[in-house]
C-alpha positions in Angstrom: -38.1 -38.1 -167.9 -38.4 -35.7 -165.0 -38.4 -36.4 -161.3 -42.1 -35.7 -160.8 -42.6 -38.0 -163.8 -39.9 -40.7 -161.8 -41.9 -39.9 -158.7 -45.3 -40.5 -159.9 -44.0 -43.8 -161.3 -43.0 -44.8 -158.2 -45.9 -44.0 -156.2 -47.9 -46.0 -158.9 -46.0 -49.0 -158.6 -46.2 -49.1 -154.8 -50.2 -48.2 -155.3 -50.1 -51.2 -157.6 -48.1 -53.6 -154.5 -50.5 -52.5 -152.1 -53.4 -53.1 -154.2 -51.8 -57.0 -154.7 -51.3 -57.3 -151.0 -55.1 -56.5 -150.7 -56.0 -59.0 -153.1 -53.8 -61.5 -151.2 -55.4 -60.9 -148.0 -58.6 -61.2 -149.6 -57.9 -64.8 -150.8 -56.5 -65.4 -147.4 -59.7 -64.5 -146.0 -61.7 -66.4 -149.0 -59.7 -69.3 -147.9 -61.1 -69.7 -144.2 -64.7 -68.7 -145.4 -64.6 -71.8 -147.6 -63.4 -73.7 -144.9 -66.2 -71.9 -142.5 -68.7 -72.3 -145.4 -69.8 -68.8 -144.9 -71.5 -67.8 -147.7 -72.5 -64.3 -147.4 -68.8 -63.4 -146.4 -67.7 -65.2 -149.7 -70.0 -62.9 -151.8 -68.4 -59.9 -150.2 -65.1 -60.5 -151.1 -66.2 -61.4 -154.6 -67.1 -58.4 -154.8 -64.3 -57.0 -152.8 -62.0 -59.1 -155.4 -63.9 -57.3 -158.1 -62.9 -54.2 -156.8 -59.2 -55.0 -156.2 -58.5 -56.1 -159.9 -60.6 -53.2 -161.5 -58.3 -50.8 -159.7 -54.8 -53.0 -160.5 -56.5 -52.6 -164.1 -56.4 -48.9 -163.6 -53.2 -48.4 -162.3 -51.9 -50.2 -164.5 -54.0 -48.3 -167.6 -52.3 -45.1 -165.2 -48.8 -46.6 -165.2 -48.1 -47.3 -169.1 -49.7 -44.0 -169.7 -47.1 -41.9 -167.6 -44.3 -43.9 -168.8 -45.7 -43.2 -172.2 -46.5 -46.8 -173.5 -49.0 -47.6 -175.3 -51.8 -49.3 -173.0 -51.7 -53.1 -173.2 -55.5 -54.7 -172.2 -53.3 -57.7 -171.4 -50.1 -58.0 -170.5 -47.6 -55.4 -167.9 -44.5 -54.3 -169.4 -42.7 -53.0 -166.4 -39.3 -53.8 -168.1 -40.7 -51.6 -170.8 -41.5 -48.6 -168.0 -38.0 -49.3 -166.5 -36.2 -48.7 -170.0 -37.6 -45.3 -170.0 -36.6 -44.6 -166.8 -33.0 -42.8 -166.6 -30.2 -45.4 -165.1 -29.4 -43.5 -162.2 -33.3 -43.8 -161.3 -33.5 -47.6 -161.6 -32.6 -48.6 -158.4 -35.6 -47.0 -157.1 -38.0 -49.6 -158.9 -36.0 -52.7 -158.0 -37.6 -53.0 -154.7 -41.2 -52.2 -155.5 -40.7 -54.3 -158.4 -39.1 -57.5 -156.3 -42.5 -57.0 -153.9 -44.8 -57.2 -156.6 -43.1 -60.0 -158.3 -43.4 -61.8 -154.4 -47.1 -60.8 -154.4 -48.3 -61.9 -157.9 -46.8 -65.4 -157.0 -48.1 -65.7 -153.7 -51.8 -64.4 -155.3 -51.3 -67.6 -157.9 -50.4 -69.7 -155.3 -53.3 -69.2 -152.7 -55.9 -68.9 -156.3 -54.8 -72.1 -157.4 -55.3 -73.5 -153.7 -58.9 -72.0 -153.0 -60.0 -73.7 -156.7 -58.3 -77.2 -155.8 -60.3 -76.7 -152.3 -63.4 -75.8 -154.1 -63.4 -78.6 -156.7 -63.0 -81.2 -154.2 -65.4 -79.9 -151.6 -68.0 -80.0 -155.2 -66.7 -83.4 -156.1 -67.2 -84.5 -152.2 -70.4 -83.3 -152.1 -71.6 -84.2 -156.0 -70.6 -87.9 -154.8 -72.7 -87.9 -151.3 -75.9 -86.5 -153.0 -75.2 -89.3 -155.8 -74.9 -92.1 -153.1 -78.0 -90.7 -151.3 -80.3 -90.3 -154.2 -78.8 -93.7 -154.7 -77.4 -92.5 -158.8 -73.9 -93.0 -158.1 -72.4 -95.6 -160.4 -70.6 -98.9 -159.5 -67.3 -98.4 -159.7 -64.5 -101.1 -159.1 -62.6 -100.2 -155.7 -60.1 -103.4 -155.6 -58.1 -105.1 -158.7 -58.2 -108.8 -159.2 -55.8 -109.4 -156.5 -57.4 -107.9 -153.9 -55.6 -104.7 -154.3 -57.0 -101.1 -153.5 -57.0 -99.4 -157.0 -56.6 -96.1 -157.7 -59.5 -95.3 -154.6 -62.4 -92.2 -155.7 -62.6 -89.9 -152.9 -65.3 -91.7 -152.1 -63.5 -95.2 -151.1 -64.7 -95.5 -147.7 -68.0 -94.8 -148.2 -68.7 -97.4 -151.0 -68.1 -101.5 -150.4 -67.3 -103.8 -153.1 -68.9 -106.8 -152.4 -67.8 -110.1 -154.4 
C-alpha cells in the first residue's frame, strides 16, 4: 500500500470523525428542541440526521473500497483496513480511530437518552389525555397496608379512595 493510498485512508477516517461529531451535535441539539417542543426545528434535523448517516454510509462504502475490502452493508471493519495498512503506518490511525470509538459511544449514549425522553413525554401525555377524556383505567396506587406500590407516572394525579 502506497502513501497516497495511506493518506487517503487517513483523510477518510477523519472525514468519517467529523461526520460523527456532526451527528452528535445534532442529537445535542434534538435534545433541547424536545425539551423546547419545537417542532419544526425537530423535522430539520431529521432531515439533517438523514443527511449525516447517508454520508457516514458513504465513507464508509469509500473507506473499505480504498483499503480493498469487500463492502459490508452492515458492519465497519476498521481492524480489517488497519491489517492492510503497513506497521510503520499504524500509528497514524490510532488517534482517529480512539476519536471515533469516543464519538460512536457518545452518539449511543445521547440516542438512547433522546428515546427514554421521548417515551416518557408520550407516556406523560398518553395518560393526561386518558384522565381527561376520562378512559384511563383504575389502577391500585397503595398495597393492603397502606403502602405506595410501584407508583405510574401518573401517581399524583390519580387518588385511591377506599
Amino acid at each position: 500500500m502506497g502513501d497516497n493510498a495511506i493518506r487517503s485512508l487517513e483523510m477518510l477516517i477523519y472525514e468519517k470523525v467529523l461526520l460523527y461529531e456532526d451527528l452528535r451535535g445534532c442529537l445535542e441539539e434534538e435534545r433541547e428542541c424536545l425539551i423546547r417542543v419545537d417542532l419544526d426545528r425537530l423535522w430539520e434535523l431529521s432531515r439533517r440526521k438523514e443527511a449525516l448517516c447517508a454520508g457516514i454510509r458513504d465513507v464508509r462504502t469509500r473507506l473499505q473500497a480504498a483499503a480493498g475490502l469487500e463492502s459490508s452493508r452492515f458492519s465497519f471493519d476498521f481492524m480489517g483496513i488497519l491489517d492492510r495498512v503497513p506497521a510503520e503506518f499504524r500509528p497514524r490511525f490510532h488517534g482517529p480511530h480512539l476519536r471515533l470509538m469516543k464519538s460512536k459511544a457518545e452518539i449511543e449514549s445521547l440516542r438512547r437518552e433522546n428515546m427514554a425522553f421521548l417515551d416518557e413525554s408520550l407516556r406523560f401525555l398518553d395518560e393526561i389525555i386518558s384522565i381527561i377524556s376520562g378512559k384511563q383505567e383504575n389502577r391500585a396506587v397503595y398495597d393492603r397496608n397502606c403502602r405506595l406500590m410501584d407508583a405510574p407516572a401518573d401517581a399524583a394525579l390519580r387518588r385511591e379512595v377506599v
